[in-house]
C-alpha positions in Angstrom: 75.8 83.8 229.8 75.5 87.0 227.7 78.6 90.0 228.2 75.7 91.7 229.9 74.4 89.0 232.0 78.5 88.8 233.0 78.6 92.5 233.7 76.2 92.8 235.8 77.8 90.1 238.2 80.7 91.5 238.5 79.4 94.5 239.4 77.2 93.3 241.7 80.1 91.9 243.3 81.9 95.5 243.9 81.8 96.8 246.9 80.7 100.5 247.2 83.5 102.3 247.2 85.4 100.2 243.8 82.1 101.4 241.8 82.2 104.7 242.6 86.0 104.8 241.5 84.5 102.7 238.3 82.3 105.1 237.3 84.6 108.2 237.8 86.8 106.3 235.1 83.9 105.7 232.9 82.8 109.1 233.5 86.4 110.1 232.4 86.4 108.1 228.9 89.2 108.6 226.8 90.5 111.0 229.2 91.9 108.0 231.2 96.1 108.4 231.2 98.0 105.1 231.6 101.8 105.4 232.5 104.3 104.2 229.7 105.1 100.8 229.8 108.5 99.5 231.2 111.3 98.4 229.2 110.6 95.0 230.8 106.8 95.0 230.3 107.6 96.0 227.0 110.4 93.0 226.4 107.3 90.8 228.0 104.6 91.6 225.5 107.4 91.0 222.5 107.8 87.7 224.0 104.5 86.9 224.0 103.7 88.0 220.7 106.7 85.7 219.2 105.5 82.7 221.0 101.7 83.3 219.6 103.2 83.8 216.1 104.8 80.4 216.6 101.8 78.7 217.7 102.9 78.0 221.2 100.1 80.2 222.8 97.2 78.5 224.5 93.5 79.5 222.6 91.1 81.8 225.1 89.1 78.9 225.9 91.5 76.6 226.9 92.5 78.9 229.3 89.0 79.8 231.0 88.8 76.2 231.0 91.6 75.6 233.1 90.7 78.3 235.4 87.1 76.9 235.9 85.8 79.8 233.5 83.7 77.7 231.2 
């Protein structure tokens, strides 16, 4: 399945009221604010990125295969 072909069925799957909030944030671009991340989030993602730079992370597909994705 192509991104696009993946696109489209998720939007398809939207109901009427989540696309319209879509496109206002597409409309939006750049212009899109995100609220700072906690110091926990934060403390999270540093986590995260120490176990990937030890190897112990789990490669994309591995994981869409466990979750049925592939």
């Amino acid at each position: 399945m192509t991104a696009k072909e993946a696109l489209r069925d998720w939007v398809d799957e939207l109901t009427e009221e989540e696309a319209e909030a879509l496109v206002q944030r597409i409309a939006r671009g750049n212009d899109m604010e995100f609220p700072p991340l906690t110091p926990e989030q934060l403390a999270s993602a540093e986590r995260g990125a120490a176990q990937t730079d030890a190897g112990l992370g789990i490669p994309h597909d591995e994981v869409m295969r466990r979750f049925g994705r592939v």
